[in-house]
C-alpha positions as CSV (number, residue, x, y, z in Angstrom):
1,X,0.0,0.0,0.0
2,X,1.1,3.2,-0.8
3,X,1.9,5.6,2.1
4,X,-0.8,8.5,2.7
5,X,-0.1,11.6,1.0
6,X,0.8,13.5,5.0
7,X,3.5,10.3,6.0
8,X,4.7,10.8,3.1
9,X,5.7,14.4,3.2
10,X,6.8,13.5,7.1
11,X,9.2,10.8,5.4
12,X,11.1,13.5,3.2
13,X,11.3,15.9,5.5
14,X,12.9,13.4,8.0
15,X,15.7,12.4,5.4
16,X,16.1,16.1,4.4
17,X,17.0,17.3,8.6
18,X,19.4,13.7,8.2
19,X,21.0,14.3,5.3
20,X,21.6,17.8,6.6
21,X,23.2,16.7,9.4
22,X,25.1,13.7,7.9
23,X,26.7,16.0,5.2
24,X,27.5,19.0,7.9
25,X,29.2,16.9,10.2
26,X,30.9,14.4,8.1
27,X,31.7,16.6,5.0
28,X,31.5,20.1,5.1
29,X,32.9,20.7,8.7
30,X,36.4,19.2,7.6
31,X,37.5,22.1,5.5
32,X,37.2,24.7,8.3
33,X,38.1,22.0,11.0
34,X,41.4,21.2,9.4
35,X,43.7,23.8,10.6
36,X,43.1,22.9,13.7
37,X,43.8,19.7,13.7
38,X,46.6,19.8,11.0
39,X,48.0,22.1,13.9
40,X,47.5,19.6,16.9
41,X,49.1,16.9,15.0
42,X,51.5,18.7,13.2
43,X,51.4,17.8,10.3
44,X,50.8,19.8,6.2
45,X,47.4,20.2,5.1
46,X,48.1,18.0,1.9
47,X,48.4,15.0,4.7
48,X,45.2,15.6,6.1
49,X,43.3,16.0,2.9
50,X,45.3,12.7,2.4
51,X,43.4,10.7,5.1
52,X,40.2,12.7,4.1
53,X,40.7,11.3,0.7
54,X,41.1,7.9,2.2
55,X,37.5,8.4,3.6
56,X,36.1,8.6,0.2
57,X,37.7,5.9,-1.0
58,X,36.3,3.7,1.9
59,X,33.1,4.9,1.2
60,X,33.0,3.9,-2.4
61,X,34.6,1.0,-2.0
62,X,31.8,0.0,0.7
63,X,29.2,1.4,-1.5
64,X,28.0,-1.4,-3.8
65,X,27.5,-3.6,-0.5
66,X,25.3,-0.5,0.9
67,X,23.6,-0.8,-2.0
68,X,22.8,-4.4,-2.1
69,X,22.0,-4.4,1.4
70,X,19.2,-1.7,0.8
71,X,17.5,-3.7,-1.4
72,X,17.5,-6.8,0.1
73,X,16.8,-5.5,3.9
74,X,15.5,-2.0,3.3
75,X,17.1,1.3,3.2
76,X,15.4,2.1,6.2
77,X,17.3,-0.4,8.0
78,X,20.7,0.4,6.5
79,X,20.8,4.0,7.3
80,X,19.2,3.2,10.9
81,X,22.6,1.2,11.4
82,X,24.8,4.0,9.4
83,X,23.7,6.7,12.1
84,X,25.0,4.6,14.8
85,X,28.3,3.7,12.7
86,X,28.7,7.1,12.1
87,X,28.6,8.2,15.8
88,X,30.8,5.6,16.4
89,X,33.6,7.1,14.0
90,X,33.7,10.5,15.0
91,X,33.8,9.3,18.7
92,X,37.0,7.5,17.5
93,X,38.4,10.8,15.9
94,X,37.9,12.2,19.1
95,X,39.8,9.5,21.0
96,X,42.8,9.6,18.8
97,X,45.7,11.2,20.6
98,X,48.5,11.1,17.4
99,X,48.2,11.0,13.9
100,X,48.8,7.4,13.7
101,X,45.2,6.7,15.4
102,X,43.6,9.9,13.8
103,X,44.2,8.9,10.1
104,X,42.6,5.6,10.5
105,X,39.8,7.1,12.9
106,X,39.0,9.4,10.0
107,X,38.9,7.3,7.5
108,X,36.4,5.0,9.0
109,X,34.1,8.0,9.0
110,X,33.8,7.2,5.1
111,X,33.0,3.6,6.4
112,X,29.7,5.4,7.5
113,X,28.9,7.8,4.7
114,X,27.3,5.1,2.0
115,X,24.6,3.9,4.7
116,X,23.8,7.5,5.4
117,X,24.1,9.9,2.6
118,X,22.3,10.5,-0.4
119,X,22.7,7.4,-2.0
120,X,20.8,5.1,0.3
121,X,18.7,7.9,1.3
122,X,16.8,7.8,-2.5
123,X,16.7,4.2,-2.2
124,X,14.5,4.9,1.0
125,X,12.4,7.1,-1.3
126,X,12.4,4.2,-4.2
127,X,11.6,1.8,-1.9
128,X,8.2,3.9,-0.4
129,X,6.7,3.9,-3.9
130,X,9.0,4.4,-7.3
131,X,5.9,6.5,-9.5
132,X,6.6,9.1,-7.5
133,X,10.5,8.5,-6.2
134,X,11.8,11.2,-8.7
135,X,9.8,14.2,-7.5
136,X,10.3,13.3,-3.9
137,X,13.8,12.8,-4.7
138,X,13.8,16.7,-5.7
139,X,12.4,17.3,-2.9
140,X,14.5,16.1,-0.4
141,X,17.7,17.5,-2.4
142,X,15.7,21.1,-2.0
143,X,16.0,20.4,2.1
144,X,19.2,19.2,1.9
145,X,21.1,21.9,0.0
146,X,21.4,23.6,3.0
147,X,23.9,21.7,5.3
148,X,26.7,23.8,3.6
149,X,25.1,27.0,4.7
150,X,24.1,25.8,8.0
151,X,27.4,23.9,8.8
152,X,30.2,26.5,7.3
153,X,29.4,29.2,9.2
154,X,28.5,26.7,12.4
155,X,31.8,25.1,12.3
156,X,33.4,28.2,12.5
157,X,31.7,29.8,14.9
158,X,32.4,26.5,17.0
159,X,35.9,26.7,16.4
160,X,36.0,29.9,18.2
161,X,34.5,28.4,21.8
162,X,35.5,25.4,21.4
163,X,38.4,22.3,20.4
164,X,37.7,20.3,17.1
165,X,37.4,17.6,19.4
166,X,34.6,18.6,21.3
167,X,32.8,19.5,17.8
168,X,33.1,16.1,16.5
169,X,32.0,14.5,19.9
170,X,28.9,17.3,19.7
171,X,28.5,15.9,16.3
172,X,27.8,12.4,16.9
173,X,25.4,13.6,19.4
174,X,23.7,14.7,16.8
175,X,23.7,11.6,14.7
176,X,22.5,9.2,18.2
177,X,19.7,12.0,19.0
178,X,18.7,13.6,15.8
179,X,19.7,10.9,12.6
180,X,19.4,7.7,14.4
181,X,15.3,7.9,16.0
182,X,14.3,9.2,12.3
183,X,16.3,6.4,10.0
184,X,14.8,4.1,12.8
185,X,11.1,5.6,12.3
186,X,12.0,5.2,8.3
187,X,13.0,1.5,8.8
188,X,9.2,0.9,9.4
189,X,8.1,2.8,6.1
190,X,10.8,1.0,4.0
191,X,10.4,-3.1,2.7
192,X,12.6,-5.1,0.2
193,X,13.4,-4.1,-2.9
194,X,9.9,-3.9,-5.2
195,X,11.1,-7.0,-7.3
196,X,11.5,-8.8,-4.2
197,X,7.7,-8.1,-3.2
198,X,6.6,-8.8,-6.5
199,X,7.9,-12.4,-6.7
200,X,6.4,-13.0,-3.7
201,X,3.5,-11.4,-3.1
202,X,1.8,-9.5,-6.3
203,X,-1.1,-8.0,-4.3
204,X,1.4,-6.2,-2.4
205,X,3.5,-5.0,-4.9
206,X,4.0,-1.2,-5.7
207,X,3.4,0.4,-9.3
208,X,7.1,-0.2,-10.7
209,X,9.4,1.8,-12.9
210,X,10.7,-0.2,-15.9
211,X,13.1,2.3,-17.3
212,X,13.8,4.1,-21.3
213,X,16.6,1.8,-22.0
214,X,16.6,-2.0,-23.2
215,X,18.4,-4.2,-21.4
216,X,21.3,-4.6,-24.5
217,X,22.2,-0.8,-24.1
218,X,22.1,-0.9,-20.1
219,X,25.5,-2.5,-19.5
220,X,27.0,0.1,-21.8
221,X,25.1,3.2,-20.6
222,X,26.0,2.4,-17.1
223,X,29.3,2.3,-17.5
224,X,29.5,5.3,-19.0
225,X,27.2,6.9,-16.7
226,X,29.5,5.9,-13.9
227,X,32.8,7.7,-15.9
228,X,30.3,11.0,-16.1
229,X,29.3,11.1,-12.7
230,X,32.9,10.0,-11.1
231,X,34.6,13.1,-13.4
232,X,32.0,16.0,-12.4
233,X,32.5,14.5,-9.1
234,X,36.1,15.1,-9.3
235,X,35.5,18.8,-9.6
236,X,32.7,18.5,-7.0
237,X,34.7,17.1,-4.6
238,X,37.8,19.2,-4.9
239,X,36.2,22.2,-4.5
240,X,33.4,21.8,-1.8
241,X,36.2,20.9,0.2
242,X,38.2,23.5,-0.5
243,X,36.0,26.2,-0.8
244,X,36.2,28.5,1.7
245,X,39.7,28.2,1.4
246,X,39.8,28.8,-2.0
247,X,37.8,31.8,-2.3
248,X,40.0,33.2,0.5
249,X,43.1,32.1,-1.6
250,X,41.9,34.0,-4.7
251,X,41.7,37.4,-3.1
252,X,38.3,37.8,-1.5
253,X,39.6,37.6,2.1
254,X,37.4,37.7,5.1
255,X,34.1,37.7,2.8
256,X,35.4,33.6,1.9
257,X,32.6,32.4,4.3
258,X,30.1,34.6,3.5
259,X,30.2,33.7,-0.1
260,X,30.5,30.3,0.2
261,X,27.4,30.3,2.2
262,X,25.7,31.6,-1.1
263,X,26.5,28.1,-2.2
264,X,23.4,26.6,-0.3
265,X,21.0,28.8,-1.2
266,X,21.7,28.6,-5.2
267,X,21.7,25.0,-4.7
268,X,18.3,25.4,-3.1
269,X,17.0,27.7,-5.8
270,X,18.5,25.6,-8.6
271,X,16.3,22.8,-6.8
272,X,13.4,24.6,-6.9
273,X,13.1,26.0,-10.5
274,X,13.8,21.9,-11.1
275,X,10.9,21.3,-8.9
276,X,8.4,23.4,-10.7
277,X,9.8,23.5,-14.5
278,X,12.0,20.1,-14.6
279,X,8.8,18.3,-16.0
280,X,9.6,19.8,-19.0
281,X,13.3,18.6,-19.3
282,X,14.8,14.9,-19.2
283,X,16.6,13.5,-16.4
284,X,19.4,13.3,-19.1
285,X,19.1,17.0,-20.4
286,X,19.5,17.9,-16.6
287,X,22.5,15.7,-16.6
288,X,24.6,17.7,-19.6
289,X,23.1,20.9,-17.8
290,X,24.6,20.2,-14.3
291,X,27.4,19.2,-14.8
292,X,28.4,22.0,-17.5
293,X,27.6,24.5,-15.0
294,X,30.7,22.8,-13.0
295,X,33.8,24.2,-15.3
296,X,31.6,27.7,-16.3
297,X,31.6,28.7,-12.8
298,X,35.5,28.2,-12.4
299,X,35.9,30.6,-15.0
300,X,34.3,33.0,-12.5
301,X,37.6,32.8,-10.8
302,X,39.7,31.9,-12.9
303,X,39.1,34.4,-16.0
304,X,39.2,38.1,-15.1
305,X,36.0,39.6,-15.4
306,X,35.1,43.6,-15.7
307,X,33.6,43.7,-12.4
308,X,35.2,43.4,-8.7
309,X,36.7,40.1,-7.6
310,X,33.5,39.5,-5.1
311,X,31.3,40.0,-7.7
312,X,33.1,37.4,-9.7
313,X,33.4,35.2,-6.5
314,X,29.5,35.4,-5.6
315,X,28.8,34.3,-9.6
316,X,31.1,31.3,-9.0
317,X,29.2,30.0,-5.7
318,X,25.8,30.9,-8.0
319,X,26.5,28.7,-10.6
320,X,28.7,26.3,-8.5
321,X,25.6,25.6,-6.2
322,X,23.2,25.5,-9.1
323,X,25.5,22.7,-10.6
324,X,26.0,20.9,-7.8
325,X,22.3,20.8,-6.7
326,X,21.3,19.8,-10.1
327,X,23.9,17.2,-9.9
328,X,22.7,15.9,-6.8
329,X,19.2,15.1,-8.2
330,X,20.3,13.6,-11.5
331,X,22.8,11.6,-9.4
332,X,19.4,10.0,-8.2
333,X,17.0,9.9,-10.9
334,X,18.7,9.7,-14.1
335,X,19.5,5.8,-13.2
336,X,15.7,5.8,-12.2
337,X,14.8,6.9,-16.0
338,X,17.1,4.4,-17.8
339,X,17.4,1.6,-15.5
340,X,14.1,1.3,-13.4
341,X,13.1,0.7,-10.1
342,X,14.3,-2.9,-10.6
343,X,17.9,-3.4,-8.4
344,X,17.6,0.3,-7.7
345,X,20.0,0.1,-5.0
346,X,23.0,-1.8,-6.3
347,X,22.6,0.0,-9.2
348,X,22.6,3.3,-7.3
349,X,25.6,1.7,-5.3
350,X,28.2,0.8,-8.1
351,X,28.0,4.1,-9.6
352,X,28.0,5.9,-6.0
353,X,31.1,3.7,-5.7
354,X,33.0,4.9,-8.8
355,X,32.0,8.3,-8.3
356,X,33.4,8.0,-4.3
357,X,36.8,5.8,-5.5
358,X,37.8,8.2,-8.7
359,X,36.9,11.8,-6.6
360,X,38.1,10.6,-3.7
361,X,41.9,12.2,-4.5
362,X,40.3,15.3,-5.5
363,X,40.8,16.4,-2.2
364,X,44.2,15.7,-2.0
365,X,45.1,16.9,-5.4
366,X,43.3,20.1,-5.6
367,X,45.2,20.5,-2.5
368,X,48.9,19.7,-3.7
369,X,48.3,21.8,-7.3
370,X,46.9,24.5,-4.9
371,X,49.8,24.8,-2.3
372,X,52.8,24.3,-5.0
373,X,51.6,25.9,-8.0
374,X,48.3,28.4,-6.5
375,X,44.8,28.1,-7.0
376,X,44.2,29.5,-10.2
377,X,46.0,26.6,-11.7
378,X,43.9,23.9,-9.1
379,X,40.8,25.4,-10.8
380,X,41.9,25.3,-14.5
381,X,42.8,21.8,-14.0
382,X,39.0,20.9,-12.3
383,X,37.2,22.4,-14.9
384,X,39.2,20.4,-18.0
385,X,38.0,17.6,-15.8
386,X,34.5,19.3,-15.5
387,X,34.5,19.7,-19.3
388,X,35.5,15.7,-19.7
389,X,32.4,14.9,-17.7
390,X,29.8,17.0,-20.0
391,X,31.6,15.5,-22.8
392,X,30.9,12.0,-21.1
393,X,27.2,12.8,-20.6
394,X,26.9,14.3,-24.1
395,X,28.1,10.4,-25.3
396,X,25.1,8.9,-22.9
397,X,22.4,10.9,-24.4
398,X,23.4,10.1,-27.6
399,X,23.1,6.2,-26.8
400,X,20.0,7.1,-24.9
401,X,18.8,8.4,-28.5
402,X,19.8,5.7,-30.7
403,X,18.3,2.8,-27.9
404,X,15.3,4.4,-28.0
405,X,14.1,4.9,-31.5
């Protein structure tokens, strides 16, 4: 049976304060948390965008089981035991006296992140009725988009009262009191994967989504819908990490955090145009548009433009944010579109897990080009990769074309 129009809302809403949360405390936090801990330890930034690197390389590696495991126990059920996982990790972090036990400790924090993030989070959404999975998945990104405006400027303001330490312990209080009771309350909503239900029981089986593509194009397309997402990832990653620092880095001083925080809300408003007018366009048309809005804003910073450097900054976290909300829906229901509700999850997992092992030395690259060569050069080189990644999508849509006529 399909959930009542109220739970439903109520469902969203819970994985939109979760993913919040899960992406402030476990992603966005690090880039302003870093100093002090590169200071503690002692050791060069590029080292502890290093270990952070290692985290996404965990987490992709771990992300085809997560996937798997959502559709064969529920999503609900996964992220219910990632909240607790997650906790667990950062209390580690906290724990870790030297380097030697704060690298690992970090890196099992991406041990966490495919249970709880996005990825698992829209099989939840799948899994509660897949009709109407791809609006509720734009939904849920709209909430979302705003853990880098909430966490930025919390982080830092943390900073100044109190240790990193006792920010990361204060953050996996968050995850036991806040993330863990909703995933929990979600686990109930959530069942096996639809194709499960359906073999077994037919009464009690949800409309399905059988996807645009036949099944001799699908092996093809995923593949290179894994390449697409892991390069604009690439250029994702490298810079949400970074980009505080970056902005700082390219002149615009103590106004950095203040116009990175314009990042969330043109992620939310990119989300919302989607929301109202993205009927009209393809998931694969949003594709090509996201991620091509990943290099153009770079040349916001990179380029000099006839206005002051601010003004050129706040366009780059415009059209930064609009790609990278964009990105984050498509992420979710462009394999929908193609590949149906069908093994949703695994399908969802191996290209989560590409995109996580290939961007998860963005990090640590962006950081090395930054530091030896400066930051106009770190950005030239994520946008080529940007542009590689519109190139890739451009190749999908063109085998989307050809499948279907």
């Amino acid at each position: 049976m399909i959930l009542s129009a109220r739970r439903s809302l109520a469902a969203v809403t819970g994985l939109g304060v979760t993913q919040i949360v899960s992406y402030g405390t476990l992603y966005y936090s690090f880039s302003i948390l870093e100093p002090a801990m590169a200071q503690e330890f002692g050791q060069s930034r590029q080292w502890l965008f290093a270990a952070f690197s290692g985290t996404l390389l965990v987490g992709g590696i771990i992300s085809p089981w997560s996937g798997r495991w959502a559709d064969r126990f529920g999503a609900g059920r996964v992220m219910t035991f990632g909240s607790l996982a997650a906790a667990l990790s950062l209390i580690l972090c906290v724990l870790s006296q030297k380097w030697i036990w704060f690298a690992p400790a970090l890196v099992t924090t991406g041990m966490a992140t495919p249970f709880i993030l996005y990825n698992t989070a829209f099989a939840v959404l799948v899994q509660i009725d897949p009709q109407t999975a791809s609006r509720r998945i734009t939904y849920l990104t709209l909430i979302a988009g705003f853990s880098s405006t909430l966490f930025w400027p919390l982080a830092t303001h943390l900073l100044t009262v109190f240790t990193w330490r006792e920010i990361y312990l204060f953050y996996a209080g968050l995850q036991v009191f806040i993330c863990f009771p909703i995933h929990f309350w979600l686990s109930q909503m959530t069942r096996r994967s639809p194709k499960l239900r359906e073999d077994e029981n037919a009464d009690e089986a949800v409309r399905g989504v059988s996807g645009q593509l036949p099944l001799e194009s699908r092996r093809s397309a995923l593949l290179l819908i894994m390449a697409g997402f892991s390069l604009a990832s690439f250029s994702l990653s490298a810079m949400l990490v970074h980009l505080v620092p970056v902005l700082a880095a390219v002149g615009v001083g103590t106004s950095a955090v203040l116009v990175g925080a314009i990042f969330g809300p043109s992620q939310f408003a990119a989300r919302l145009v989607n929301m109202v007018f993205g009927n009209k366009l393809s998931a694969m048309a949003i594709a090509v548009l996201s991620t091509a809005l990943i290099p153009l804003s770079f040349l916001m910073l990179i380029v000099p433009l006839p206005v002051p450097l601010v003004v050129g900054a706040v366009m780059f976290a415009m059209l930064f944010g609009m790609g990278s909300g964009l990105n984050s829906i498509v992420q979710g229901t462009l394999p929908l579109a193609l590949f149906g509700h069908h093994g949703y999850g695994e399908i969802l997992g191996k290209i989560t897990s590409a995109r996580l092992i290939v961007s998860s030395s963005a990090p640590f690259i962006f950081a090395f080009i930054m530091e030896k060569l400066g930051p106009k050069l770190a950005l030239s080189v994520a946008a080529m990769v940007g542009v590689l990644g519109v190139l890739t999508f451009l190749t999908v849509a063109s085998l989307v074309r050809r499948s279907t006529q």
